[in-house]
mmCIF file as gemmi writes it, N, C-alpha and C atoms, coordinates in Angstrom:
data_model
loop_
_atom_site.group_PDB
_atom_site.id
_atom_site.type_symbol
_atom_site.label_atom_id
_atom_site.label_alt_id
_atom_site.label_comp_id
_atom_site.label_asym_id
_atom_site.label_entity_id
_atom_site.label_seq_id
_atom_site.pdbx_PDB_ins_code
_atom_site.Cartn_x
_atom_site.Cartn_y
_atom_site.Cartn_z
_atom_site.occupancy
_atom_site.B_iso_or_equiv
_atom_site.pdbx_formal_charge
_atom_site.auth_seq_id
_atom_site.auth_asym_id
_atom_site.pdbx_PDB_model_num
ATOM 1 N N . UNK Axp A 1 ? 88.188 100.64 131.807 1 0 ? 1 A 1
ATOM 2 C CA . UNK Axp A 1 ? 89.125 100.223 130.773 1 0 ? 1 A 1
ATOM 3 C C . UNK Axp A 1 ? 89.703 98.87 131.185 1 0 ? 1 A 1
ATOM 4 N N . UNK Axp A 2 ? 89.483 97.899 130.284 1 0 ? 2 A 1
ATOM 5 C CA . UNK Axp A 2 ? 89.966 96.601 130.571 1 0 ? 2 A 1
ATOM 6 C C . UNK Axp A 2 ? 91.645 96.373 130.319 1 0 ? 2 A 1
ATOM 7 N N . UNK Axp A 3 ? 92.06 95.515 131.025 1 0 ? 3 A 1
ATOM 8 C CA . UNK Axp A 3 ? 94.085 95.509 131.204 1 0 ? 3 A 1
ATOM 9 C C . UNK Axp A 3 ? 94.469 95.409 129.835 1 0 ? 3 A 1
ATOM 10 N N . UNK Axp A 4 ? 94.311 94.709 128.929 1 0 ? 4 A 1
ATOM 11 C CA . UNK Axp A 4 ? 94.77 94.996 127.549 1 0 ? 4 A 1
ATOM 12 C C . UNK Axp A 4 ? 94.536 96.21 127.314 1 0 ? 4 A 1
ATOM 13 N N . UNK Axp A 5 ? 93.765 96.714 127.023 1 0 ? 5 A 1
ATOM 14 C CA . UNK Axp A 5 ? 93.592 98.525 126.777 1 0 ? 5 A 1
ATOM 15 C C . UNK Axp A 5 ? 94.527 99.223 127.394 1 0 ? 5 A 1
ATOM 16 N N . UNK Axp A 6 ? 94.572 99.144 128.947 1 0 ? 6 A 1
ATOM 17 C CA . UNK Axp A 6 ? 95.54 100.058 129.645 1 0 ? 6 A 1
ATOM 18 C C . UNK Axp A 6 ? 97.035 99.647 129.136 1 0 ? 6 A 1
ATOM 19 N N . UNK Axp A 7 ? 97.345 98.219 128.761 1 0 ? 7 A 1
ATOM 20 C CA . UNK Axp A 7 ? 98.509 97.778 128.199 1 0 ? 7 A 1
ATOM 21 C C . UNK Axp A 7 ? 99.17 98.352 127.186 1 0 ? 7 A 1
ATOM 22 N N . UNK Axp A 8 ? 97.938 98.652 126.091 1 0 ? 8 A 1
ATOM 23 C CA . UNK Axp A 8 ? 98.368 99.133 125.15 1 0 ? 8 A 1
ATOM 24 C C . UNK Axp A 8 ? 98.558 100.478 124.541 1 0 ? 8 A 1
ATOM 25 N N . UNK Axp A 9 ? 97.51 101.322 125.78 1 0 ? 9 A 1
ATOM 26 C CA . UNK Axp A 9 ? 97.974 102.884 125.915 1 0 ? 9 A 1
ATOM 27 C C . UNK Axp A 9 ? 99.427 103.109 126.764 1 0 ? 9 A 1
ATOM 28 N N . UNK Axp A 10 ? 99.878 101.962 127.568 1 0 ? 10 A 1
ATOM 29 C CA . UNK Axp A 10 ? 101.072 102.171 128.061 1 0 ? 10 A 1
ATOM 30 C C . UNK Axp A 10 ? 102.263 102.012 127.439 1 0 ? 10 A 1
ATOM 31 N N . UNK Axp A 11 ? 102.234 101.027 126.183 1 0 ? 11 A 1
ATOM 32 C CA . UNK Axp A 11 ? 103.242 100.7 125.357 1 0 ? 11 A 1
ATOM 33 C C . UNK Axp A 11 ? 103.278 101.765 124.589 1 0 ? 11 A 1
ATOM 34 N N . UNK Axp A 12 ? 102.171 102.449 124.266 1 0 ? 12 A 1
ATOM 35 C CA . UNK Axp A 12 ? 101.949 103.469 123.194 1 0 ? 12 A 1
ATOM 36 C C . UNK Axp A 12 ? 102.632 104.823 123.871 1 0 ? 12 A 1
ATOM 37 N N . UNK Axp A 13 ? 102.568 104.854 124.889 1 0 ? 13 A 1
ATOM 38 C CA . UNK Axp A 13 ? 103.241 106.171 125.648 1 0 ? 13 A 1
ATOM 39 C C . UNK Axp A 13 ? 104.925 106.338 125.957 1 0 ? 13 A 1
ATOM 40 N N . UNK Axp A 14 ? 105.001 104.929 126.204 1 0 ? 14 A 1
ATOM 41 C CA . UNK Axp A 14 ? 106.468 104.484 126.057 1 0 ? 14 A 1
ATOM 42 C C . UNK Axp A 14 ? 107.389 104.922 124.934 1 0 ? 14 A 1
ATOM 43 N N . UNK Axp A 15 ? 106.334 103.909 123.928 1 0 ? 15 A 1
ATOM 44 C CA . UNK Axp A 15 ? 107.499 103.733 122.797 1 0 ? 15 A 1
ATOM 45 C C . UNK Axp A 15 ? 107.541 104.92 122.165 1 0 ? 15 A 1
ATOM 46 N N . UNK Axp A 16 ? 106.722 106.257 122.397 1 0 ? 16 A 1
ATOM 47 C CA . UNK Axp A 16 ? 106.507 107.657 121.817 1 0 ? 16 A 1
ATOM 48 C C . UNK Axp A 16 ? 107.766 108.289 122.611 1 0 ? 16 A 1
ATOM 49 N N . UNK Axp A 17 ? 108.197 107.877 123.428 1 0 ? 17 A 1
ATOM 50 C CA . UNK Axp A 17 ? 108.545 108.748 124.257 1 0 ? 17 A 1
ATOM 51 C C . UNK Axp A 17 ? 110.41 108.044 124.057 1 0 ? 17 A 1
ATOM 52 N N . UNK Axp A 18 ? 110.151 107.294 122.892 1 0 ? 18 A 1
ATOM 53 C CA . UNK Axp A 18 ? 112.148 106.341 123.003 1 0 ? 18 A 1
ATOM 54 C C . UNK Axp A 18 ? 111.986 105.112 123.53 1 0 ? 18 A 1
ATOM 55 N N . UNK Axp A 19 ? 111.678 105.053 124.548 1 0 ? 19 A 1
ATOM 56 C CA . UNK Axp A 19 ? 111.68 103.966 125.531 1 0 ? 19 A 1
ATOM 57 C C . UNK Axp A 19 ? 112.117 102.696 124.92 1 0 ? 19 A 1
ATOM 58 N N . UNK Axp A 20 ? 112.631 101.757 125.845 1 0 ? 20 A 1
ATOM 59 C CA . UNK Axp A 20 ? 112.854 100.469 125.17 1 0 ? 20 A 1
ATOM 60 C C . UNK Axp A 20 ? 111.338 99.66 125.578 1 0 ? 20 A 1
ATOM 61 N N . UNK Axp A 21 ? 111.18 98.365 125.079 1 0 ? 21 A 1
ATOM 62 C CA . UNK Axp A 21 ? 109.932 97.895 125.313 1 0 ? 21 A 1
ATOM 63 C C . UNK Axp A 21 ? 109.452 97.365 126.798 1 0 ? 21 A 1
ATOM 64 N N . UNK Axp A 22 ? 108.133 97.046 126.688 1 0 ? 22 A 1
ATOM 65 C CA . UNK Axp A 22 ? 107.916 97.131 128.181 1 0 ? 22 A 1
ATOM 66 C C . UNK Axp A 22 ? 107.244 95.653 128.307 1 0 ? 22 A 1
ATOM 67 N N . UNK Axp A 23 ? 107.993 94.685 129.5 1 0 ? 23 A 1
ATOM 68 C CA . UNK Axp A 23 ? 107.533 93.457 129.731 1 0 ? 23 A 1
ATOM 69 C C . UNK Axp A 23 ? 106.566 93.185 130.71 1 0 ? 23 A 1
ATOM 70 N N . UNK Axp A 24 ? 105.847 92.589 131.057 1 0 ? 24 A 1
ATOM 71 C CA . UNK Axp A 24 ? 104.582 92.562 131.65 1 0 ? 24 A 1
ATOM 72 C C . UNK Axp A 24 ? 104.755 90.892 132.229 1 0 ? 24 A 1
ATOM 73 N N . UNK Axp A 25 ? 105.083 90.736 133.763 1 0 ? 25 A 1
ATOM 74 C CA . UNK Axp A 25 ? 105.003 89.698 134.182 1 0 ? 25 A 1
ATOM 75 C C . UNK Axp A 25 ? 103.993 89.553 135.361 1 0 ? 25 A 1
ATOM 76 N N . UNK Axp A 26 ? 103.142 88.45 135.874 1 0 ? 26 A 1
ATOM 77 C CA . UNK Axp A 26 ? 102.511 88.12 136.938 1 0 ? 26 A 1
ATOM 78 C C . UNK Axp A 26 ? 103.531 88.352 138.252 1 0 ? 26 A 1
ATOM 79 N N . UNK Axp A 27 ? 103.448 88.992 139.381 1 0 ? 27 A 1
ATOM 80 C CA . UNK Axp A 27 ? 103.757 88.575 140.504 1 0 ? 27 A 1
ATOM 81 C C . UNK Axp A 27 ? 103.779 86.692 140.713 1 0 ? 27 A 1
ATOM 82 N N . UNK Axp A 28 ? 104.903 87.024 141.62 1 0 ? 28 A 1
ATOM 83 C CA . UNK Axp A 28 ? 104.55 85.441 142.366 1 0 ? 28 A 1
ATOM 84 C C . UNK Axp A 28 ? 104.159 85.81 143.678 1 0 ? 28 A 1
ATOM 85 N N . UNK Axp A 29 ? 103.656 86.297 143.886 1 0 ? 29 A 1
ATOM 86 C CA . UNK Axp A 29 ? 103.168 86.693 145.621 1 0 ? 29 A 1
ATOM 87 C C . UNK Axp A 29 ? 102.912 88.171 145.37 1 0 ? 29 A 1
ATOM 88 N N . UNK Axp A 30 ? 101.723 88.451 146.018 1 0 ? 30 A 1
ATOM 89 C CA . UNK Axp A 30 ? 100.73 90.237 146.288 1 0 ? 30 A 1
ATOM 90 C C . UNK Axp A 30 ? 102.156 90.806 147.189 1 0 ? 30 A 1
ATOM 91 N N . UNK Axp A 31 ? 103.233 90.603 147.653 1 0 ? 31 A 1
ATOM 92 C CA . UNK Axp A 31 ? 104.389 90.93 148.237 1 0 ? 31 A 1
ATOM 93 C C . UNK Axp A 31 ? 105.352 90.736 148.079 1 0 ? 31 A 1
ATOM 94 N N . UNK Axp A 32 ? 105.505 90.226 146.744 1 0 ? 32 A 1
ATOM 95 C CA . UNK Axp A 32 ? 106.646 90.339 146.258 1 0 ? 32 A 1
ATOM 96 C C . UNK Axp A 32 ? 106.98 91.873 145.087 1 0 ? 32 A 1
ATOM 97 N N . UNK Axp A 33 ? 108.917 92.565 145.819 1 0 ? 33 A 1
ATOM 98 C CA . UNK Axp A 33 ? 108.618 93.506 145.362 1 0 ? 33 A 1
ATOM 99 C C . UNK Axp A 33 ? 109.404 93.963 144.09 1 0 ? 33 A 1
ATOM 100 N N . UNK Axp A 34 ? 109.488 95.148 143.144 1 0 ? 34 A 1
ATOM 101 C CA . UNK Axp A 34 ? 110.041 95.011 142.172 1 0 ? 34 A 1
ATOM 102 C C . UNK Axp A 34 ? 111.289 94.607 142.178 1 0 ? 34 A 1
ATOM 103 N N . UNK Axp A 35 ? 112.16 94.571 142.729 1 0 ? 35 A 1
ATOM 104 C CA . UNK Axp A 35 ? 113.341 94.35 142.977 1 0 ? 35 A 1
ATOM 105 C C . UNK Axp A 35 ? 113.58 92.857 143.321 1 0 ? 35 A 1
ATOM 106 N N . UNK Axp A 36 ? 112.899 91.936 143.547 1 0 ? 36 A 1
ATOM 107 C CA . UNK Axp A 36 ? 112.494 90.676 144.123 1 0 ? 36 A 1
ATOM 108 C C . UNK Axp A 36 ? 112.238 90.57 142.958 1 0 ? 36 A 1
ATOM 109 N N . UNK Axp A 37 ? 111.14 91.125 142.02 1 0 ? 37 A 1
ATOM 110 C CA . UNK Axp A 37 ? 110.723 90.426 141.081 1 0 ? 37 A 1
ATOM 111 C C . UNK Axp A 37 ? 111.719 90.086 139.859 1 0 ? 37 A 1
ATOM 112 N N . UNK Axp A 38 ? 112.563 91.541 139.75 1 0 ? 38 A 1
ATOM 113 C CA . UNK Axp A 38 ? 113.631 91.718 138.773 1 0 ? 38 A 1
ATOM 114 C C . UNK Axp A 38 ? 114.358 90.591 138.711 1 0 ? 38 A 1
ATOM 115 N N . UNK Axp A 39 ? 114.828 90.207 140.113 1 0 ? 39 A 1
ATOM 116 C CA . UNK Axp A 39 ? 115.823 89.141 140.276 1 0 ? 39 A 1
ATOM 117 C C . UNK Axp A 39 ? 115.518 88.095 140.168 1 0 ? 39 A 1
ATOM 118 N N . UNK Axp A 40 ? 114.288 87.69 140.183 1 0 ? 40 A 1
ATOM 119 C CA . UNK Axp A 40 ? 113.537 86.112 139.884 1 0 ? 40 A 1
ATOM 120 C C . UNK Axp A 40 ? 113.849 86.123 138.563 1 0 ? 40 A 1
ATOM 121 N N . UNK Axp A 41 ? 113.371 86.975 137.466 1 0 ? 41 A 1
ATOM 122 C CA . UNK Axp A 41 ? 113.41 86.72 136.499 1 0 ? 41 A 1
ATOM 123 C C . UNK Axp A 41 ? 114.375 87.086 135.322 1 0 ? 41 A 1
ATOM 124 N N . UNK Axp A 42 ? 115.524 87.474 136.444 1 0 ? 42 A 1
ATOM 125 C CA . UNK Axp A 42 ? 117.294 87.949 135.499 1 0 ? 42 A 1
ATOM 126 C C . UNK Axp A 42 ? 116.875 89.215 134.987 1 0 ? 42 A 1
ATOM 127 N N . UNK Axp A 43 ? 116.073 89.953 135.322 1 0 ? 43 A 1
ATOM 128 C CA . UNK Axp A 43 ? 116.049 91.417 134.971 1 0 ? 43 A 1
ATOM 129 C C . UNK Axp A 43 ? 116.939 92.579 135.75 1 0 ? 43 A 1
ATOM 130 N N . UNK Axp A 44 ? 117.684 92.098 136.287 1 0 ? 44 A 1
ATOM 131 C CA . UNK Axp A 44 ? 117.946 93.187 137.236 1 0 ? 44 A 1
ATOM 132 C C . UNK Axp A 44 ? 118.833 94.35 136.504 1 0 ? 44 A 1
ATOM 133 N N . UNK Axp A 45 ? 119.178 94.473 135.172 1 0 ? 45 A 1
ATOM 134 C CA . UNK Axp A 45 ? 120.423 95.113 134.467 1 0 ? 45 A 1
ATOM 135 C C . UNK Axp A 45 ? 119.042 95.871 133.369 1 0 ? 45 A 1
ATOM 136 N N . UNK Axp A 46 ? 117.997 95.169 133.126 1 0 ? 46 A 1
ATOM 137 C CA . UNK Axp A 46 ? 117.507 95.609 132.087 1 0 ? 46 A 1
ATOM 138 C C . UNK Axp A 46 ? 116.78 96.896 132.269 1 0 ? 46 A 1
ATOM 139 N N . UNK Axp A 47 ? 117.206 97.824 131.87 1 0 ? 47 A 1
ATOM 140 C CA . UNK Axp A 47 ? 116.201 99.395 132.051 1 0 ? 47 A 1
ATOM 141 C C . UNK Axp A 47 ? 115.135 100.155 131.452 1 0 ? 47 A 1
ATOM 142 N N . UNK Axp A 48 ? 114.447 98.363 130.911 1 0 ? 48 A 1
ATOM 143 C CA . UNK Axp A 48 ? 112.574 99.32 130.4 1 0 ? 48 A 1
ATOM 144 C C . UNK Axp A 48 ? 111.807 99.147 131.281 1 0 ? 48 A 1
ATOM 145 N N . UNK Axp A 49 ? 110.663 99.244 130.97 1 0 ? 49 A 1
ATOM 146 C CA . UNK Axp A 49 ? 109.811 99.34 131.755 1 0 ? 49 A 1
ATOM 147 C C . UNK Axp A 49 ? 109.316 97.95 132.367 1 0 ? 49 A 1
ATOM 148 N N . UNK Axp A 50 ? 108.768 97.828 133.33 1 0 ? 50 A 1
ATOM 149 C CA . UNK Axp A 50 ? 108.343 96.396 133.938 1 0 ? 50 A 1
ATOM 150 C C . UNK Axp A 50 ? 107.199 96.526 134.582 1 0 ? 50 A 1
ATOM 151 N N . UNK Axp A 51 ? 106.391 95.885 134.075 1 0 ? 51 A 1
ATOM 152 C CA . UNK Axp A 51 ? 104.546 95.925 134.476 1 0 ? 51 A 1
ATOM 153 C C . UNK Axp A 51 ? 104.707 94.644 135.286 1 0 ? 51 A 1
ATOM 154 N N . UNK Axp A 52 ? 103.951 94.493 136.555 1 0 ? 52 A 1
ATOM 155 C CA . UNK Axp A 52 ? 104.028 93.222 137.291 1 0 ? 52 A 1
ATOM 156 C C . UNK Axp A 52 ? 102.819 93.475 137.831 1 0 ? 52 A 1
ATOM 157 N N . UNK Axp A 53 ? 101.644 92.227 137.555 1 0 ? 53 A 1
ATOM 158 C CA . UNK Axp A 53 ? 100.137 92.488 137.751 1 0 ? 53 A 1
ATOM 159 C C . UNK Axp A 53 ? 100.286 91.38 138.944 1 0 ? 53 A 1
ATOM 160 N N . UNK Axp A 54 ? 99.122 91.555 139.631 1 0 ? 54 A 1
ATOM 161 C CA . UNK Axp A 54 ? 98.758 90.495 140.533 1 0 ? 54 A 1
ATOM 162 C C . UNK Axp A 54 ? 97.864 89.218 139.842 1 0 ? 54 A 1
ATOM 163 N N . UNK Axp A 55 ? 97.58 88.433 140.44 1 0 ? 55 A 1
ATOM 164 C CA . UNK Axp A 55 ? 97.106 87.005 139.377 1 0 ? 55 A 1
ATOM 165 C C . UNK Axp A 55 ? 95.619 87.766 138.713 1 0 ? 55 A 1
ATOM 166 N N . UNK Axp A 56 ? 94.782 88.356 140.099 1 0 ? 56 A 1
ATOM 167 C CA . UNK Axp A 56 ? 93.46 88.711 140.006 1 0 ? 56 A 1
ATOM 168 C C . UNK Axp A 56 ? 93.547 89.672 138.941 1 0 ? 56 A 1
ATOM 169 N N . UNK Axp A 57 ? 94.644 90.508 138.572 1 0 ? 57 A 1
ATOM 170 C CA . UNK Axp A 57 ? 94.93 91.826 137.259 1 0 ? 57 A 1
ATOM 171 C C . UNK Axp A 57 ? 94.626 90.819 136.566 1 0 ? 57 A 1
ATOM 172 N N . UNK Axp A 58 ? 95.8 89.827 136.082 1 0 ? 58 A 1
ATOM 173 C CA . UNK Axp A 58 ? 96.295 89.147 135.093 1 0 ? 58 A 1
ATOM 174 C C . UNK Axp A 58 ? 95.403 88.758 134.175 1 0 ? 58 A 1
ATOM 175 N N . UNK Axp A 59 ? 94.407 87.992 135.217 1 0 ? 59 A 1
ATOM 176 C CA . UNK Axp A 59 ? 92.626 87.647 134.78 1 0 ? 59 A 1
ATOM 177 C C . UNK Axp A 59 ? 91.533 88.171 134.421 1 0 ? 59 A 1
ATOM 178 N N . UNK Axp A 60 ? 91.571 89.914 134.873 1 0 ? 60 A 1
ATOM 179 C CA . UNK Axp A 60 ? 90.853 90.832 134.638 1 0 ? 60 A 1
ATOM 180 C C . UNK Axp A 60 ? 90.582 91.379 133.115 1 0 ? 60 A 1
């Protein structure tokens, strides 16, 4: 199953389920961690879901 597909069975499971929507960002580093990532990008308050692929996902 290619990453759009899995993307969109994941949004689909979400949003069935209430959820608020789900953002999907690249890592900046294979070690950087969710909590690192949250804060790079002012998420740290927001409580949906957060997909964070590595570059090689991103491209897949």
């Amino acid at each position: 199953m290619n990453m759009a597909k899995r993307l969109e069975a994941l949004e689909t499971a979400h949003a069935q389920q209430g959820g608020d929507s789900i953002r999907c960002y690249i890592r900046e580093t294979d070690d950087e961690t969710e909590a690192q990532a949250r804060e790079r990008l002012g998420l740290t308050d927001w409580p949906g879901l957060l997909l964070l692929l590595s570059e090689s996902d991103a491209r897949a």
